[in-house]
N, CA, C and O atoms as a MOPAC input file, in Angstrom:
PM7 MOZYME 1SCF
protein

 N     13.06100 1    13.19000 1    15.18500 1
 C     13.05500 1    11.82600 1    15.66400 1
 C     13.16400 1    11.82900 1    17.19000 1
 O     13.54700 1    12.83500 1    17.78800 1
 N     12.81800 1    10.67300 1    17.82700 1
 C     12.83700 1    10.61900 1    19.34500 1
 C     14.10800 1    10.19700 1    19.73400 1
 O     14.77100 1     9.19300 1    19.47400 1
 N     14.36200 1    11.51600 1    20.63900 1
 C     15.43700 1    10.48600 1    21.45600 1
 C     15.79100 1     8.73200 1    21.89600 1
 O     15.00000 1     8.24600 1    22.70400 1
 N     16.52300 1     8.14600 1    21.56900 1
 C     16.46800 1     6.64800 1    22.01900 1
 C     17.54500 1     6.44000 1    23.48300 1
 O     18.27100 1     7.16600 1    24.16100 1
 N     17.12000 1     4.95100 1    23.46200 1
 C     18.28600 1     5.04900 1    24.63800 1
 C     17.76600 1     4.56400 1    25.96000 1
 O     16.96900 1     3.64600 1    26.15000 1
 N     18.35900 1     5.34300 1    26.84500 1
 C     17.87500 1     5.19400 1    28.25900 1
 C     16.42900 1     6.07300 1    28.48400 1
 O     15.86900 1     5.96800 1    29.57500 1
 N     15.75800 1     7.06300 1    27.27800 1
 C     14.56400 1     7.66100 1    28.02300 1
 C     13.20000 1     6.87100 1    27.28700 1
 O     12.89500 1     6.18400 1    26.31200 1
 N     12.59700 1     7.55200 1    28.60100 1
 C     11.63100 1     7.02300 1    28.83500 1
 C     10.45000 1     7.59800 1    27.96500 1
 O     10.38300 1     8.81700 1    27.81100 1
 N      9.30200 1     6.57100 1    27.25800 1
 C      8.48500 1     6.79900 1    26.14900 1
 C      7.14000 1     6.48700 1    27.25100 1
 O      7.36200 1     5.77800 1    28.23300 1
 N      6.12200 1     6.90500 1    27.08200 1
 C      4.71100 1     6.82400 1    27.58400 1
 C      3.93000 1     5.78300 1    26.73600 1
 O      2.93100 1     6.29700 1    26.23200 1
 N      4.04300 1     4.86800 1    26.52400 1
 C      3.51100 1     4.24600 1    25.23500 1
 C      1.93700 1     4.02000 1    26.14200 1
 O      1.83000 1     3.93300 1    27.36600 1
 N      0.63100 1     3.95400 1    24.94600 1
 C     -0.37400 1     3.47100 1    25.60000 1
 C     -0.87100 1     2.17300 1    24.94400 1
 O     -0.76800 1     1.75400 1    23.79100 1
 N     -1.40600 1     1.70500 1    25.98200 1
 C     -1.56900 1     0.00600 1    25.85500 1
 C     -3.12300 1     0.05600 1    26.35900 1
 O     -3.52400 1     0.73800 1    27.30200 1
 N     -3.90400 1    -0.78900 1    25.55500 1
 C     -5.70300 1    -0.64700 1    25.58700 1
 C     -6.46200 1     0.67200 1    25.91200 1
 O     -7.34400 1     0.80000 1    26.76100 1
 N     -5.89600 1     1.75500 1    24.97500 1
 C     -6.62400 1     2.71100 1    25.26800 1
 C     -6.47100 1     4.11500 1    26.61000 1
 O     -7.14400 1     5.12700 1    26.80300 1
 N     -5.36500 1     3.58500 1    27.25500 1
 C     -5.40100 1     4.25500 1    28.24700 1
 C     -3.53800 1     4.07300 1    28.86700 1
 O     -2.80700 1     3.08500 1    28.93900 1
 N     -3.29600 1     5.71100 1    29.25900 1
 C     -1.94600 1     5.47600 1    29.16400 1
 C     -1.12900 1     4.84200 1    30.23800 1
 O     -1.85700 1     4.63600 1    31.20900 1
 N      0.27800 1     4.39500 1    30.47800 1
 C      0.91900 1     2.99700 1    31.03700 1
 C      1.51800 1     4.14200 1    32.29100 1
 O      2.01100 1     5.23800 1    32.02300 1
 N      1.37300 1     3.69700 1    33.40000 1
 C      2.45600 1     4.66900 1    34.87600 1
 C      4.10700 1     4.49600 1    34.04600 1
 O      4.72500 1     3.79000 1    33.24900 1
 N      4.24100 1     5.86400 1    35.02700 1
 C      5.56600 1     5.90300 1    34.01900 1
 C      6.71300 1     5.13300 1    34.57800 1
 O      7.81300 1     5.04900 1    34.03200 1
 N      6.30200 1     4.45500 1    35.95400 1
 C      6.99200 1     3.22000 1    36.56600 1
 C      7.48900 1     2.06100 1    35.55700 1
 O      8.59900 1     1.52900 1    35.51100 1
 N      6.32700 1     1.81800 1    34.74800 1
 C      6.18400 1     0.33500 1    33.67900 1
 C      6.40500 1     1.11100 1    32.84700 1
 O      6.19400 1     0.35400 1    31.89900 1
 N      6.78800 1     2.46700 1    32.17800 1
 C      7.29600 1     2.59300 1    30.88700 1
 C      8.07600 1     2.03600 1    30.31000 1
 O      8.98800 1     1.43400 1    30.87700 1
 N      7.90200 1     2.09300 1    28.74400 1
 C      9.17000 1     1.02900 1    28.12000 1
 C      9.82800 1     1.91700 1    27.65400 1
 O      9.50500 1     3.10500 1    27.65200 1
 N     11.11300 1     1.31300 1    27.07500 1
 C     12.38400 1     2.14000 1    27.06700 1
 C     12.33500 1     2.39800 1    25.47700 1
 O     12.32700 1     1.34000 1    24.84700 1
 N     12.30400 1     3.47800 1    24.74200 1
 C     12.46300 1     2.75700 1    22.86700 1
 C     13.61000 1     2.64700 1    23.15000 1
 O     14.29400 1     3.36600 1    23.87900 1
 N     14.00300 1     1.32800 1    22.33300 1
 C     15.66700 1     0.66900 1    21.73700 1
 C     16.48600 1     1.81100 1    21.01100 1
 O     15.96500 1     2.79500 1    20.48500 1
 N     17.59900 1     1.59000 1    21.04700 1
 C     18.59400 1     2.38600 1    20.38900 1
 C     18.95000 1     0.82600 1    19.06500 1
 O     19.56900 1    -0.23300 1    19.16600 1
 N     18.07500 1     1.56800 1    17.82900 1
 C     18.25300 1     0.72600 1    16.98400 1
 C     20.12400 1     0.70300 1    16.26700 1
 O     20.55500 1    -0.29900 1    15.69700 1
 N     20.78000 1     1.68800 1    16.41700 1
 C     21.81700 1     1.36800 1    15.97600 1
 C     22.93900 1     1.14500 1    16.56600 1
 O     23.99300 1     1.38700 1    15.97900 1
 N     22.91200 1     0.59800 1    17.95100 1
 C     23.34500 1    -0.61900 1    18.38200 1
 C     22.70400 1    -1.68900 1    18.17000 1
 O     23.41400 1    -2.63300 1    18.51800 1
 N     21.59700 1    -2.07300 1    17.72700 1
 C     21.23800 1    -3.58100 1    17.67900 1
 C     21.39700 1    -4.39100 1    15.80900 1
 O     21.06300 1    -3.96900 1    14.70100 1
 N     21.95100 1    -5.46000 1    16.20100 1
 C     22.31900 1    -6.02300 1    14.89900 1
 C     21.10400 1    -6.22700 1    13.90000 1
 O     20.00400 1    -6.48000 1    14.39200 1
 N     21.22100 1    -6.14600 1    12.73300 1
 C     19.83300 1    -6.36200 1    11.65500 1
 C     19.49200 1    -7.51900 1    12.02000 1
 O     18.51300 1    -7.60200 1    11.27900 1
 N     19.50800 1    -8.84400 1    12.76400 1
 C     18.78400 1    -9.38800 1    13.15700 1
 C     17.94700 1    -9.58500 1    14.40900 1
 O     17.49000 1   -10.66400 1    14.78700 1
 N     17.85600 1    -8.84800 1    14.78100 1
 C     17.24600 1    -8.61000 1    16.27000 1
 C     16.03600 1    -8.38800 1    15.87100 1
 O     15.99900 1    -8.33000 1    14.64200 1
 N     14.57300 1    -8.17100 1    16.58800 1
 C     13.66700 1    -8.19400 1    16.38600 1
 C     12.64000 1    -6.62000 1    16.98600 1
 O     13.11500 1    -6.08500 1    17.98800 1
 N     12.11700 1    -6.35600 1    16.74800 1
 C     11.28100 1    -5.01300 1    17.30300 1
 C      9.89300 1    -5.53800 1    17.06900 1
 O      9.36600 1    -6.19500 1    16.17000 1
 N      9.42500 1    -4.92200 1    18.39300 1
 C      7.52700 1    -5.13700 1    18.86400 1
 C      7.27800 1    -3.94500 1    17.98000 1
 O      7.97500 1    -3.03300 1    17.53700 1
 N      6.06400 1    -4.29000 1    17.89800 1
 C      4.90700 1    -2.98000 1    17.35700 1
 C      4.94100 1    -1.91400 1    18.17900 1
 O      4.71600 1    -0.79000 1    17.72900 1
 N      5.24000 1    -2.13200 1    19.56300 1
 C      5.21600 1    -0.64300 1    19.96300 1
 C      6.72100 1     0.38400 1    20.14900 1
 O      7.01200 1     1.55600 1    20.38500 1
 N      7.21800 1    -0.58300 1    19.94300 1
 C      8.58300 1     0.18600 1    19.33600 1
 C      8.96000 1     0.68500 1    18.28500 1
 O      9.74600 1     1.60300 1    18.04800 1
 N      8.09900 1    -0.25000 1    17.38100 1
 C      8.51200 1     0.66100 1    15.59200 1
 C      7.25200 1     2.04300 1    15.70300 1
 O      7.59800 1     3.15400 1    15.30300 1
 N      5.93100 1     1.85000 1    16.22600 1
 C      5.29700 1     2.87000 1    15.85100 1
 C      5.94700 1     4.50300 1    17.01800 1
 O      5.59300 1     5.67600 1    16.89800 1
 N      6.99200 1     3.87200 1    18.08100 1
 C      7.46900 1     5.42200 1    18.40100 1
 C      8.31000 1     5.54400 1    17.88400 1
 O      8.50200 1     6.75900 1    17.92900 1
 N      9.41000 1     4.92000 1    17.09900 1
 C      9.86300 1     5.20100 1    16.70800 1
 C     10.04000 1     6.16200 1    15.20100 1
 O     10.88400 1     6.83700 1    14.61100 1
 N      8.72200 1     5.72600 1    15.07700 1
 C      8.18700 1     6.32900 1    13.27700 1
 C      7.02700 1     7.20600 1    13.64000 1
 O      6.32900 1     7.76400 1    12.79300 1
 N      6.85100 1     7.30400 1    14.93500 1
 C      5.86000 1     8.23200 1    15.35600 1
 C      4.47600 1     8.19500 1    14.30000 1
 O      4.02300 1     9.26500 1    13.89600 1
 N      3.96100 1     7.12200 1    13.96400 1
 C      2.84000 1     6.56300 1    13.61200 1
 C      2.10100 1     6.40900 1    14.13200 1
 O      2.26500 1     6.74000 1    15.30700 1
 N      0.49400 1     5.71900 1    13.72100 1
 C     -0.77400 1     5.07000 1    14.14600 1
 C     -0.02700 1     4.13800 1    13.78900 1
 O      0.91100 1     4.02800 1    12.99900 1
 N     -0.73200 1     3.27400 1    14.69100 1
 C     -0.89700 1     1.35800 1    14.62300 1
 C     -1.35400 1     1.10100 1    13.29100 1
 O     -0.81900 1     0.20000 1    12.64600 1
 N     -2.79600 1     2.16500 1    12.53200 1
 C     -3.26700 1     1.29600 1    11.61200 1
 C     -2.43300 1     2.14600 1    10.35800 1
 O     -2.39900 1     1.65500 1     9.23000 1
 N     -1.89700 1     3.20200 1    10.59900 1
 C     -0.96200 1     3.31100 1     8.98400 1
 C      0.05500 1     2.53500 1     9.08400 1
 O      0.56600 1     2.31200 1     7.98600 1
 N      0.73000 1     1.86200 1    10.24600 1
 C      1.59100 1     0.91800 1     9.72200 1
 C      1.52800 1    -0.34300 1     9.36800 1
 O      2.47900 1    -0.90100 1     8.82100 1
 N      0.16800 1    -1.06300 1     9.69400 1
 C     -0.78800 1    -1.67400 1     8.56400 1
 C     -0.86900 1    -1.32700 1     7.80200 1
 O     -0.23800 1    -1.94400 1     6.94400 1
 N     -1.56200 1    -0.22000 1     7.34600 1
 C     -1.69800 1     0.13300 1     5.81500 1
 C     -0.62400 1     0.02600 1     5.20100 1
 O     -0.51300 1    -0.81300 1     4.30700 1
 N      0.41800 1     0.86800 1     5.55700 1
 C      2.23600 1     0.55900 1     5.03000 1
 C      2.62900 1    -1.01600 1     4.71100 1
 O      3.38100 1    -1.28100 1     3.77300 1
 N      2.17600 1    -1.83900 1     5.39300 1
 C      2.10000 1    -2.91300 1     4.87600 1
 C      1.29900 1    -3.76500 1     3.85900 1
 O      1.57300 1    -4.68100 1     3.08300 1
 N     -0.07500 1    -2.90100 1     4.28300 1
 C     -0.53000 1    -4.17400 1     3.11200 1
 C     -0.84300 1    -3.16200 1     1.68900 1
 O     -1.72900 1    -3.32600 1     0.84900 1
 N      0.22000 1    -2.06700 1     1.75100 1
 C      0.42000 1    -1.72400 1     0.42300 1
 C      2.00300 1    -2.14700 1     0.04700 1
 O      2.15500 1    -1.91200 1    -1.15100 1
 N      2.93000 1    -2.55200 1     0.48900 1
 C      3.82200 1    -3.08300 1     0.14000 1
 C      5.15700 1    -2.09600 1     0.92800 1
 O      6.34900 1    -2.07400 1     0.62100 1
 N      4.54100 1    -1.44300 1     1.86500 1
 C      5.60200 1     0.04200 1     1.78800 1
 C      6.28400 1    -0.30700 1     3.35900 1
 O      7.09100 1     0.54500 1     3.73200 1
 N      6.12100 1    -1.09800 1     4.00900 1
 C      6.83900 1    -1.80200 1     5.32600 1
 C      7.03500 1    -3.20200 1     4.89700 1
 O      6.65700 1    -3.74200 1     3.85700 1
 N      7.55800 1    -3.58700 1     5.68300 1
 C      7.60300 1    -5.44200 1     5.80300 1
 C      6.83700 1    -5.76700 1     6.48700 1
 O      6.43300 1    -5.22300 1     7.51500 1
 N      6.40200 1    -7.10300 1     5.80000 1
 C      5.83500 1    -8.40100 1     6.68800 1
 C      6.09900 1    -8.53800 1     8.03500 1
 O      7.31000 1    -8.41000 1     8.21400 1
 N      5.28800 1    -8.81400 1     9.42300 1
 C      5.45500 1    -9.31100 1    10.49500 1
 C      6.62600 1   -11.16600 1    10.51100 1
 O      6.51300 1   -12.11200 1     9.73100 1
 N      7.29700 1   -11.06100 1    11.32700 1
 C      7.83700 1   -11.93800 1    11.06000 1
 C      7.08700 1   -12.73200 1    12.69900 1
 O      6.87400 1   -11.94600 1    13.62200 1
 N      6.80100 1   -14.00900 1    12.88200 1
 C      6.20300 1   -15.08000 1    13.59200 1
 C      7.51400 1   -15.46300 1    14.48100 1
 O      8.40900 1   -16.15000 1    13.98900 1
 N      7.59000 1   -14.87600 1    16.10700 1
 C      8.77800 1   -14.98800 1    16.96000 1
 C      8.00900 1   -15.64000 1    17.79900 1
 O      8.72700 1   -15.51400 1    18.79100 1
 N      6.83900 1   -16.41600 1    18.28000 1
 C      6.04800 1   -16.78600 1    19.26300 1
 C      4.81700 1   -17.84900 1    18.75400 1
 O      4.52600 1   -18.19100 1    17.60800 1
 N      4.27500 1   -18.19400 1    19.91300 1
 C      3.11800 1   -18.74700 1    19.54400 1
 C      1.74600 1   -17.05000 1    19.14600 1
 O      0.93700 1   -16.82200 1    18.24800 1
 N      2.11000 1   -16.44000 1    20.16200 1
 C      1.09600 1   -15.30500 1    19.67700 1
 C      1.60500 1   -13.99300 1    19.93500 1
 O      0.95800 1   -13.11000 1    20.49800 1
 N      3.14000 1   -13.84700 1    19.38100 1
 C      3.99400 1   -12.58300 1    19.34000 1
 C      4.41900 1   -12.75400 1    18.00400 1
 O      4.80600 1   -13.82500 1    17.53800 1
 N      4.32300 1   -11.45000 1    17.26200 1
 C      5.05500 1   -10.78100 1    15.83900 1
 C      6.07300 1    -9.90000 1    16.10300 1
 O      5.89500 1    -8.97000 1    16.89100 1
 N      6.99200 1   -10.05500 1    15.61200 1
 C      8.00900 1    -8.54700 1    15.60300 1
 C      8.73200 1    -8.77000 1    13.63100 1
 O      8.65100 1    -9.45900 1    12.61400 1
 N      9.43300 1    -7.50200 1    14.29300 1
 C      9.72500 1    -7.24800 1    12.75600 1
 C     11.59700 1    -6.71100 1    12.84400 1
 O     12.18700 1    -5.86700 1    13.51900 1
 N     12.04300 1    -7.72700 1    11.76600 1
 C     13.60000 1    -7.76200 1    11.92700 1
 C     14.24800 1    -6.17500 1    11.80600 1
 O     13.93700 1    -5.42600 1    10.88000 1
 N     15.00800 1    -5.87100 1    12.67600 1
 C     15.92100 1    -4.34300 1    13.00900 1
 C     16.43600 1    -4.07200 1    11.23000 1
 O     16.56100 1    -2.85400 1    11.09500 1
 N     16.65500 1    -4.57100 1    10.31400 1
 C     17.25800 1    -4.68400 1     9.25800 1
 C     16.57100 1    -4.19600 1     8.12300 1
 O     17.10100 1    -3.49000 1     7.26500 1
 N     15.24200 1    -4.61700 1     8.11300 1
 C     13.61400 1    -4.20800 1     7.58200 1
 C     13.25900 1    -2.74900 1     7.94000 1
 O     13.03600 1    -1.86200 1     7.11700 1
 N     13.23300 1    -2.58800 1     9.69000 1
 C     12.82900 1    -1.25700 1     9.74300 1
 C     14.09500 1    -0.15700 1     9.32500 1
 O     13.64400 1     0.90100 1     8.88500 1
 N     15.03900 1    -0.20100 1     9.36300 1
 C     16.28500 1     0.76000 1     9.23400 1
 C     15.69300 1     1.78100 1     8.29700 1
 O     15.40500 1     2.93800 1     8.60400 1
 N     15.51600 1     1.09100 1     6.86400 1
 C     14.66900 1     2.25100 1     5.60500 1
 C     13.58200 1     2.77900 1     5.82900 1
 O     13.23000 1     3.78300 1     5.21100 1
 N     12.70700 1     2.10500 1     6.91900 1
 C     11.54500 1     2.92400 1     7.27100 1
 C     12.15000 1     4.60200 1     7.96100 1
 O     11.75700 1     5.68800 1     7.53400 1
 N     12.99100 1     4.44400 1     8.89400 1
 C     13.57800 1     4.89800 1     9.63500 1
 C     14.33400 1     6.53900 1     8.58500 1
 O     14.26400 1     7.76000 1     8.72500 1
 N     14.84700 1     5.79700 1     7.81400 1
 C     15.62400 1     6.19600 1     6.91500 1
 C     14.87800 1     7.69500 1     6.05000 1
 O     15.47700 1     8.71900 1     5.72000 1
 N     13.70100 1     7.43100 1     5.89600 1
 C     12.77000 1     8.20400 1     4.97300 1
 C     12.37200 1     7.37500 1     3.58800 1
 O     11.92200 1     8.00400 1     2.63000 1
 N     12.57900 1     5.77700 1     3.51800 1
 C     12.05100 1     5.18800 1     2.47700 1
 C     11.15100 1     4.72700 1     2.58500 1
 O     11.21500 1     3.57400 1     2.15800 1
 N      9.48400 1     5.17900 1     3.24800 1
 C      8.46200 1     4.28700 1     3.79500 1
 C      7.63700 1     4.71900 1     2.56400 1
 O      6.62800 1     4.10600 1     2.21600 1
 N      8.35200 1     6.33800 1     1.60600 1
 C      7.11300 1     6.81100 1     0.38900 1
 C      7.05300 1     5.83600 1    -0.87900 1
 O      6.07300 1     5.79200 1    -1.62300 1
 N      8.23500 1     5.03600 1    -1.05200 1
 C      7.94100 1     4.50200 1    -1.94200 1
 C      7.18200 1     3.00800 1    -1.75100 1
 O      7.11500 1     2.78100 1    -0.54300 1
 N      6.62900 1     1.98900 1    -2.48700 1
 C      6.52000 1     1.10300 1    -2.20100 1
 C      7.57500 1     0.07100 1    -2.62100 1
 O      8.21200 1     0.22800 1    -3.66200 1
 N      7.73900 1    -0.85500 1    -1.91000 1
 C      8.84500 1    -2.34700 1    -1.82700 1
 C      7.84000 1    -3.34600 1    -3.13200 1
 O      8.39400 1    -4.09000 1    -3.94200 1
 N      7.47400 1    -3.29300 1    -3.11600 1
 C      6.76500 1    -4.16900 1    -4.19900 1
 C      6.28900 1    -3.65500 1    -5.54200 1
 O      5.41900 1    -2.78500 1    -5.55200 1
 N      6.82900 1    -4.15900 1    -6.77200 1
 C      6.64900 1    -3.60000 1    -7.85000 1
 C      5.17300 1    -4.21200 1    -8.41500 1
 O      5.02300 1    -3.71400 1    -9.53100 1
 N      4.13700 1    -5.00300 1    -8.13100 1
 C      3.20000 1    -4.66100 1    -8.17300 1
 C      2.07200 1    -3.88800 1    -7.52300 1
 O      0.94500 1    -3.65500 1    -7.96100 1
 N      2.65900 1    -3.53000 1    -6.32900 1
 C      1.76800 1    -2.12400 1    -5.67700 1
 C      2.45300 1    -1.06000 1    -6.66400 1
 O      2.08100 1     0.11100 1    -6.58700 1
 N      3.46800 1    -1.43900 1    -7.61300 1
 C      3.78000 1     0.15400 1    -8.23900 1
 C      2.62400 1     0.36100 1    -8.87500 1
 O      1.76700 1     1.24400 1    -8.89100 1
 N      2.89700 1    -1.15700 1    -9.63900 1
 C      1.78200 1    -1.28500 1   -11.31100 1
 C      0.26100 1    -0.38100 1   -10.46800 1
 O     -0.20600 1     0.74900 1   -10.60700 1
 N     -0.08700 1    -1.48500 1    -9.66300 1
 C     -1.64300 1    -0.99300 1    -9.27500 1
 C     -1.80300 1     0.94100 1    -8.74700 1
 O     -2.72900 1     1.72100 1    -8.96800 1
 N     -0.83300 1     1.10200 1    -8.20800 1
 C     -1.26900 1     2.84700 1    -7.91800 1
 C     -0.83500 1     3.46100 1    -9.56000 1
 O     -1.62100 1     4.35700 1    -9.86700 1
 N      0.08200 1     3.22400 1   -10.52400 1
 C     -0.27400 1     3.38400 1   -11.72300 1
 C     -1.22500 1     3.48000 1   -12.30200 1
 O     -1.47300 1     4.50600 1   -12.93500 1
 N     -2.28500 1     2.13800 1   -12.25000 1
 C     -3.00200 1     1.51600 1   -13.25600 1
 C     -4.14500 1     2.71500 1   -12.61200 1
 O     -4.60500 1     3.61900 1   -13.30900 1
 N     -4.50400 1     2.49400 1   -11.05400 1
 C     -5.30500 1     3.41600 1   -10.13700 1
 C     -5.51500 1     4.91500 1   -10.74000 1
 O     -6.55800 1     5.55400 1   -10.87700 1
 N     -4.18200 1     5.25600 1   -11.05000 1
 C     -4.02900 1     7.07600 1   -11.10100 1
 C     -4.75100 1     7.33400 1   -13.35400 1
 O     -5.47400 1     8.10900 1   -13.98000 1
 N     -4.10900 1     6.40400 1   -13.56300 1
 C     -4.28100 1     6.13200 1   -15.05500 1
 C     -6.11500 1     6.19700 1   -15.24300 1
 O     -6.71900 1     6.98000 1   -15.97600 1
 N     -6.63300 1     5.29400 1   -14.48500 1
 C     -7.74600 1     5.03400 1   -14.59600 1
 C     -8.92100 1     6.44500 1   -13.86500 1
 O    -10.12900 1     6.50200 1   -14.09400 1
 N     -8.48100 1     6.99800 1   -13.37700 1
 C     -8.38600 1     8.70200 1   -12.36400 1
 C     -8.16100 1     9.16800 1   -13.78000 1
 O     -9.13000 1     8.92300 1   -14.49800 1
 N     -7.38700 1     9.63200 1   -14.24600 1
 C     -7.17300 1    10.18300 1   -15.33600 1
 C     -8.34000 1    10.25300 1   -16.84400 1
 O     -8.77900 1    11.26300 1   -17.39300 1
 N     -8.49700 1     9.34200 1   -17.06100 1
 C     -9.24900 1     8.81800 1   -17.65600 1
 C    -10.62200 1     9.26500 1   -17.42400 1
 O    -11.25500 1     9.71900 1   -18.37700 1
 N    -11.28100 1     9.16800 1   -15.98300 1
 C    -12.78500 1     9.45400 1   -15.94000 1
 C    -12.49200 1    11.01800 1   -16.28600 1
 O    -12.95600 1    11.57900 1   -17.27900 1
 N    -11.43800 1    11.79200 1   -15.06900 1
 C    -11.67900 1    13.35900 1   -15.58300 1
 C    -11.46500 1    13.68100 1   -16.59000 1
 O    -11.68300 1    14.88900 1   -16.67300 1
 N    -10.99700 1    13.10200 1   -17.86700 1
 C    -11.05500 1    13.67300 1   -19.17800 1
 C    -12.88000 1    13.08300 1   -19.71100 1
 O    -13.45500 1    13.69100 1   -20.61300 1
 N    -13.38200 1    12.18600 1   -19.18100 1
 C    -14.68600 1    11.80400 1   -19.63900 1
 C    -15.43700 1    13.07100 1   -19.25300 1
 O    -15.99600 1    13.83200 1   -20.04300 1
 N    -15.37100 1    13.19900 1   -17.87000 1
 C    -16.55400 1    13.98600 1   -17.54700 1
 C    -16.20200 1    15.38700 1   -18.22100 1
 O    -17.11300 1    15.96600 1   -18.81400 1
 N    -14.96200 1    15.95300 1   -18.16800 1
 C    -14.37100 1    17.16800 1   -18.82800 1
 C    -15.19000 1    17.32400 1   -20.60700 1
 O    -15.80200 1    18.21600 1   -21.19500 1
 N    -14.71600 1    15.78500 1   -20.96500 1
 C    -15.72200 1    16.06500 1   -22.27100 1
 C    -17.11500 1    16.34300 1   -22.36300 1
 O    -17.62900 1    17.21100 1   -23.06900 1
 N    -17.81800 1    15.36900 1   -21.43000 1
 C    -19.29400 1    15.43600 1   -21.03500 1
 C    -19.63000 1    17.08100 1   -21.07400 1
 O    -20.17100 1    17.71100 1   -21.98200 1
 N    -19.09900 1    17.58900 1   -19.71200 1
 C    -19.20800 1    18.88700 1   -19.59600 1
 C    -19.19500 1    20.02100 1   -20.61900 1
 O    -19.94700 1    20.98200 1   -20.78000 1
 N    -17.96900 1    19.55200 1   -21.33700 1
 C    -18.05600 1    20.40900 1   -22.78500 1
 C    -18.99200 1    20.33500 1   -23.92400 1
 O    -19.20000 1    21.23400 1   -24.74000 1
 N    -19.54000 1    19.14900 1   -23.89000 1
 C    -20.70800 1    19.13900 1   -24.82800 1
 C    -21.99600 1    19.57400 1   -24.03600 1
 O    -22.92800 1    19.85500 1   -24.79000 1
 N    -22.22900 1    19.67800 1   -22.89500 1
 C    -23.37300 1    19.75800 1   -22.26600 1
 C    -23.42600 1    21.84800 1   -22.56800 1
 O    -24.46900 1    22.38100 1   -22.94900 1
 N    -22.30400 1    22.55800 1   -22.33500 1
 C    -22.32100 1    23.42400 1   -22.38900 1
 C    -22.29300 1    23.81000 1   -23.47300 1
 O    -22.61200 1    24.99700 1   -23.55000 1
 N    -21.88400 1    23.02400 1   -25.02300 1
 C    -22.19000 1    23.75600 1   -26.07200 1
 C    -23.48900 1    23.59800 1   -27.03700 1
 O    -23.95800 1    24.11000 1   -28.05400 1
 N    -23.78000 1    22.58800 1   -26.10500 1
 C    -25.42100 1    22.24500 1   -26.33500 1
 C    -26.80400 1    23.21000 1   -25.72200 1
 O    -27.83200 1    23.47500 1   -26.34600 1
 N    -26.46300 1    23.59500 1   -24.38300 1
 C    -26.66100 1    24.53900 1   -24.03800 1
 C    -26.82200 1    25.83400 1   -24.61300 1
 O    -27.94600 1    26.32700 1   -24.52200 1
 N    -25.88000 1    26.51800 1   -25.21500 1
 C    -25.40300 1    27.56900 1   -25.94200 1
 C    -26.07900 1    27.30200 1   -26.95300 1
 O    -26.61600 1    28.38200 1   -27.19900 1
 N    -26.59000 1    26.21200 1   -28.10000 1
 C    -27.16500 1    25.79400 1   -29.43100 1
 C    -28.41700 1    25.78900 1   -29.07300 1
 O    -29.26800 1    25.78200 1   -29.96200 1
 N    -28.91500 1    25.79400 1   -27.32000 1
 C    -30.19100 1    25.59900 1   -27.03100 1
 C    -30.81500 1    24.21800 1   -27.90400 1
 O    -31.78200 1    24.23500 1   -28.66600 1
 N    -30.01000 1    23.11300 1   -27.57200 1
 C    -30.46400 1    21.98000 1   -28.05800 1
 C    -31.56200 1    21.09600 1   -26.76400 1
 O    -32.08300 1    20.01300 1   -27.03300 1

């Protein structure tokens, strides 16, 4: 994990990286109360992520929702990320993203026993020279 605190993070902003004059500081999340709020570019150094897996983490159920602090700012409550933090980002928070990667792996299952059969008749058909 990254040091927090007083040092200094390089974060890059449109592609290209920030002077280390304007660097931002990552927060020391455990001084700040579970209601306090964190930017996107603080949770992704902190979880040392891409921007878009922590989208994905979300819109599979496995982060929280953006919470609406602005007219055109999101952050996400200190209280929410803690379990990310924690090592609970593998499971998902929502018990119908369970059902669906279930139903997903079930249905995976299913074709490779099809084609497994396919295959087995193709080869003993083969062998019968049918």
């Amino acid at each position: 994990m990254i040091e927090t605190g007083t040092k200094n993070f390089l974060v890059y902003d449109n592609g290209g990286p920030v002077d280390m004059a304007t660097a931002r500081t990552i927060p020391d999340i455990s001084t700040l109360p579970d209601s306090a709020f964190l930017r996107l570019w603080a949770i992704l150094a902190l979880l040392q992520i891409s921007r878009s897996t922590f989208y994905w983490w979300i819109s599979q159920g496995r982060a929280p929702k953006p919470v609406r602090i602005g007219m055109r700012a999101v952050g996400w409550r200190v209280g929410d990320i803690r379990p990310l933090l924690a090592g609970q980002a593998d499971t998902p928070v929502d018990p119908l993203v369970t059902k669906v990667i279930a139903a997903g792996a079930a249905k995976r299952a299913a074709r490779k026993a099809e084609r497994a059969e396919a295959e087995r008749l193709a080869r003993k058909a083969a062998l019968l020279g049918v």
